[in-house]
Structures are given as structure tokens and as C-alpha cells.
C-alpha positions as CSV (number, residue, x, y, z in Angstrom):
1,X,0.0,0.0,0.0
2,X,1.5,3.6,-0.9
3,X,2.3,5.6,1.7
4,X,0.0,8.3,1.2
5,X,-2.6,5.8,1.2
6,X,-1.6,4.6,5.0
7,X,-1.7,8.1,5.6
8,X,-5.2,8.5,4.4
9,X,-6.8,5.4,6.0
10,X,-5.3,6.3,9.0
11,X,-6.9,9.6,9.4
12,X,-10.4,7.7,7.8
13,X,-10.4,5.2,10.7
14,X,-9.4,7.7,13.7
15,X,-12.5,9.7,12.6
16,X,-14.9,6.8,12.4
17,X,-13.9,6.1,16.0
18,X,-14.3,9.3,16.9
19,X,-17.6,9.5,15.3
20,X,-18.6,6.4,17.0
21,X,-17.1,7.4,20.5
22,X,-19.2,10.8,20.5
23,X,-21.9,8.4,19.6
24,X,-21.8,6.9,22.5
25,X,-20.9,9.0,25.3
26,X,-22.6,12.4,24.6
27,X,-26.5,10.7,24.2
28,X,-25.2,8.8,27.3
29,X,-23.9,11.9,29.4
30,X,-27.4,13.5,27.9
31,X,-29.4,10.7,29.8
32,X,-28.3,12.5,32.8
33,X,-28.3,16.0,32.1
34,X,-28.7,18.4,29.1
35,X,-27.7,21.4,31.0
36,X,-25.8,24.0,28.6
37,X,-26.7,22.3,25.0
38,X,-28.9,23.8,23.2
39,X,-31.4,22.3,20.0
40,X,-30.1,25.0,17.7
41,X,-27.1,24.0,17.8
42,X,-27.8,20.6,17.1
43,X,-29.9,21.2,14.6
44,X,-27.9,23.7,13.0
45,X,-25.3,21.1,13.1
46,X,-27.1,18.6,11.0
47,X,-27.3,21.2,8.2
48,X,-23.8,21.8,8.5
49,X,-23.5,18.1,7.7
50,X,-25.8,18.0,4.9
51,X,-23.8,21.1,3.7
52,X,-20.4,19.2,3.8
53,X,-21.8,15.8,2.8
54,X,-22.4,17.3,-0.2
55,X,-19.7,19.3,-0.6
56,X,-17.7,16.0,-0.3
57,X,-19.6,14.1,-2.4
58,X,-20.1,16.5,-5.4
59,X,-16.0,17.3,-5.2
60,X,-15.4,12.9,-5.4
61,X,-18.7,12.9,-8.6
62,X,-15.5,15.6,-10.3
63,X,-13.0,13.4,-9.4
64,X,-13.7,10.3,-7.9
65,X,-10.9,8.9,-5.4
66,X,-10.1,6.9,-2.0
67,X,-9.8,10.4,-0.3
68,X,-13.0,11.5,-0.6
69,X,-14.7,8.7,-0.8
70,X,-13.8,8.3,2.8
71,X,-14.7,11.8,3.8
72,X,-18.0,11.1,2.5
73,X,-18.3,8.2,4.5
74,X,-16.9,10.0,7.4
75,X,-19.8,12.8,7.2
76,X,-22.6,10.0,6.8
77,X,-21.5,8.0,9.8
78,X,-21.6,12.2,11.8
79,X,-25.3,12.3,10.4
80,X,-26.3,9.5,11.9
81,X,-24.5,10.4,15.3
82,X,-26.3,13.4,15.0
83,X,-29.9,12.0,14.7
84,X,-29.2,10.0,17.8
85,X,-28.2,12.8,19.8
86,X,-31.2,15.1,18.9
87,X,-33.7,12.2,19.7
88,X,-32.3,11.9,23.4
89,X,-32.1,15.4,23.7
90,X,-36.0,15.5,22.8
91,X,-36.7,12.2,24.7
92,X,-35.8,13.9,27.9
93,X,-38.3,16.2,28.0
94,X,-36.0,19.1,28.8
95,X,-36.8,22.8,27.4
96,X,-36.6,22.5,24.4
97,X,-36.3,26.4,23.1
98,X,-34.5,29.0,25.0
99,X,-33.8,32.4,24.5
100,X,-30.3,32.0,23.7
101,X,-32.1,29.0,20.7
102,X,-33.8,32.5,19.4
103,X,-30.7,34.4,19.7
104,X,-29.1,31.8,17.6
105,X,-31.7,31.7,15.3
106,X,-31.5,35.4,14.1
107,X,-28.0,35.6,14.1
108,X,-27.7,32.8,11.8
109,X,-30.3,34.0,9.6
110,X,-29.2,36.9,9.4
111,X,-25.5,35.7,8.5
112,X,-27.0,33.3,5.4
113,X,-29.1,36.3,4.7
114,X,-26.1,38.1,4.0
115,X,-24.6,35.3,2.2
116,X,-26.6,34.9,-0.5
117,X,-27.2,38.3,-1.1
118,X,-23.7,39.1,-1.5
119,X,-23.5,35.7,-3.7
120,X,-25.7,36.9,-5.8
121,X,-24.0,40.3,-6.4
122,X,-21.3,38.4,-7.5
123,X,-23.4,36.7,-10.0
124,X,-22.6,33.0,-7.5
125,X,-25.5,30.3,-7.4
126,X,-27.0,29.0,-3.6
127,X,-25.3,26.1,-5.3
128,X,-21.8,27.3,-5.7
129,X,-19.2,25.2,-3.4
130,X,-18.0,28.3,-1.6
131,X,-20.7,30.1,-0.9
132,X,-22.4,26.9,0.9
133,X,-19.0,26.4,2.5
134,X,-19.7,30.2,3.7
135,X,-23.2,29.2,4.5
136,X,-21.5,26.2,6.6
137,X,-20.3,29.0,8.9
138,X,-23.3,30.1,10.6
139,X,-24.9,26.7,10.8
140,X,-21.8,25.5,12.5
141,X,-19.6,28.0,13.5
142,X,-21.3,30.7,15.0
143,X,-24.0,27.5,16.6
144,X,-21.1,26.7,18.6
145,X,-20.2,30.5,19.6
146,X,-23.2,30.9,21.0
147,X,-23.2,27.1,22.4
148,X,-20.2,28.7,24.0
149,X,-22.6,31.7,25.8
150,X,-25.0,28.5,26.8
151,X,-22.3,26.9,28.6
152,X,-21.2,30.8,30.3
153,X,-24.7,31.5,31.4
154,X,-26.1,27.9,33.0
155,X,-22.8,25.8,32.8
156,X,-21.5,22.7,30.2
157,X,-22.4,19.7,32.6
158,X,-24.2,18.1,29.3
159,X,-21.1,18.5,27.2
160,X,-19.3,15.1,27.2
161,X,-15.8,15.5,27.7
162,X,-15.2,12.9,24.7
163,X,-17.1,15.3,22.3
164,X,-15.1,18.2,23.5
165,X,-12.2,16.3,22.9
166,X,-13.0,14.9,19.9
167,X,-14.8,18.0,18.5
168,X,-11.0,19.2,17.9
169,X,-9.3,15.5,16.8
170,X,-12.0,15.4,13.8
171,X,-12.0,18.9,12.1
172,X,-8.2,18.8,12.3
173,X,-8.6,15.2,10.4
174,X,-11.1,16.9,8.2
175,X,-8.8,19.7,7.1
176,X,-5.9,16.8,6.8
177,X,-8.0,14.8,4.1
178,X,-8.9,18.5,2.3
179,X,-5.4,19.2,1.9
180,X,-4.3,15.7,1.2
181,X,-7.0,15.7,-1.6
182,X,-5.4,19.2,-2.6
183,X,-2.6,17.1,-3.7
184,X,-4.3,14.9,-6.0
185,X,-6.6,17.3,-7.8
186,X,-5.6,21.2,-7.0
187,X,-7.4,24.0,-4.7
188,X,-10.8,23.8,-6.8
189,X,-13.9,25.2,-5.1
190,X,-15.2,22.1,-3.6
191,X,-12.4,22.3,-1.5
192,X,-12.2,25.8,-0.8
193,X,-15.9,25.5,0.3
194,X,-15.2,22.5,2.3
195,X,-11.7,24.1,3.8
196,X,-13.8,27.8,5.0
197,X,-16.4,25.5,6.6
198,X,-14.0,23.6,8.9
199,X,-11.8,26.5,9.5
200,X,-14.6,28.4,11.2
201,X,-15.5,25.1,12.5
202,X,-12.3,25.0,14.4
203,X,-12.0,28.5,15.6
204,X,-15.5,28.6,17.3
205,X,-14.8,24.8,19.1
206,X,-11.9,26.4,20.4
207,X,-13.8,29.0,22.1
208,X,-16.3,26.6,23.2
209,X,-13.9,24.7,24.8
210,X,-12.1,27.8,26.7
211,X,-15.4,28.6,27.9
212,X,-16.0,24.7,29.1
213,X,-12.8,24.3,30.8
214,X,-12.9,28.3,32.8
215,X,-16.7,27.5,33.2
């Protein structure tokens, strides 16, 4: 096997155990106690998925190979994880919308508001790869800012620790198999799409986790 290959699958099979870890411990933890997550963000979440997913598997239709093949894999399985998550949160009963839900709501409206109008000044379909990889940021990125303003005001006891953790492992991954794929077909604008999307993805998990740890 080449060694970009080993490279590749090894990065494929750390995110499917991530995947499968958060799909374990955070609907667990979230048997216990929801306190701090919030449904936007979950459900903004899934769109951010959906956003990527096909992202990822519109950039392997253009050029097919074992690179993003796995990453679409790798954003199915996070789907799925997802689903599960968002069915405990509702089967516990908890509140479901909040204020900071509404807060989160606007902002993000607002921000794919903005998107698409300045998309289509520059003449740019809802379609084109970077402006849904703009569009990714404010169903995932700014989500987890004010995920981060959740956890400040009533505390992140229903934030597993794994997810925290591995909220970091797998968009570092992510961006690995991007820029490995870079070097097998170029910096077209699947990728550029799929590369804003995690890099805001990053940033605002990083201020989640500030917030988690101080909180």
C-alpha cells in the first residue's frame, strides 16, 4: 500500500472512532443531564453536515478517489450520530427552546441572509461550493459561539468531555483529508468550500472549549 494511502486510511479510521465514541458517550452523558446544549445547535449542526456531505460528495462525482470517498463516508456516519443525539435530547423532555435558541436563530439568519445576497451580487448560485462552504459557517460555526454563551450562562455539565475532545481531533482530520485531496486534484472550489467551513468550524470549538474548561 503507498504511503500516502496509510496516511489517508489512517486519518479515515481515527474519525470513524471518533464518530462512534461521541456516539456513544454524549447521548449517554445526555441521559443524565442536558444542561448547557442547546437544540439550535444541534440542529444547525445537522445542516452543517448535509452542507459538507455534499460538498464531499459533489467534489469525489468531479474526481472520484479513495480520499473523498472516505470523507463522504466519514460525514454520513456524523449524520447518523447526530440523529441520535437530537432524539435523546427531545426524549428527555427538557426545554426544548430557550432564549439563547432565538438568539441563535437570528443571528444565523441573518449571516445566510447576507450570504446569499452578496453571492448573488457576484453573479454566484446557492449552489456554488464556496458560498455553501460560507453558508456552513453560521450553521456550525457561529452555533457553537453561542453554544459557548449557553455553557457561560447555565454551565456545560451536558457536554461530554469525549465530544469536547474529539470535536478538535476530527475537524483537524477533516482539514488533513482536504489538503491531502489538494494534492491529487488542485485547490478547486469544492475544497475551498469544504476548507472555510472547517476553519470556522475549528475556531469557534476552540472558544467553546475555553469557555467549558474556565466554566
Amino acid at each position: 500500500m503507498q504511503k500516502k494511502h496509510l496516511l489517508g486510511d489512517g486519518l479515515f479510521y481515527l474519525q470513524m472512532f471518533c464518530a462512534l465514541a461521541v456516539g456513544i458517550a454524549q447521548p449517554w452523558l445526555m441521559q443524565s443531564t442536558t444542561k448547557g446544549i442547546s437544540i439550535t445547535w444541534l440542529l444547525f449542526w445537522g445542516l452543517f453536515l448535509l452542507i459538507n456531505l455534499s460538498l464531499s460528495y459533489r467534489a469525489h462525482q468531479v474526481l472520484p478517489s479513495r480520499v473523498t470517498k472516505q470523507t463522504v463516508i466519514v460525514y454520513a456516519t456524523w449524520a447518523v450520530v447526530l440523529v441520535i443525539t437530537v432524539l435523546v435530547f427531545l426524549w428527555q423532555g427538557t426545554t426544548i427552546w430557550s432564549e439563547i435558541d432565538t438568539l441563535t436563530a437570528i443571528l444565523a439568519t441573518a449571516g445566510i441572509v447576507l450570504t446569499l445576497t452578496v453571492g448573488r451580487m457576484q453573479g454566484l448560485p446557492v449552489v456554488d461550493p464556496v458560498v455553501r462552504g460560507y453558508l456552513a459557517v453560521f450553521f456550525k460555526g457561529l452555533p457553537q459561539l453561542t453554544l459557548a454563551y449557553s455553557i457561560w450562562q447555565y454551565g456545560g455539565e451536558g457536554l461530554s468531555v469525549v465530544a469536547v475532545l474529539v470535536g478538535h481531533i476530527t475537524v483537524c482530520t477533516r482539514l488533513g483529508q482536504i489538503f491531502l485531496s489538494l494534492r491529487e486534484a488542485g485547490w478547486d472550489r469544492n475544497r475551498q468550500g469544504s476548507a472555510i467551513s472547517e476553519i470556522a468550524n475549528e475556531g469557534s470549538w476552540i472558544v467553546v472549549t475555553i469557555v467549558w474548561l474556565i466554566r
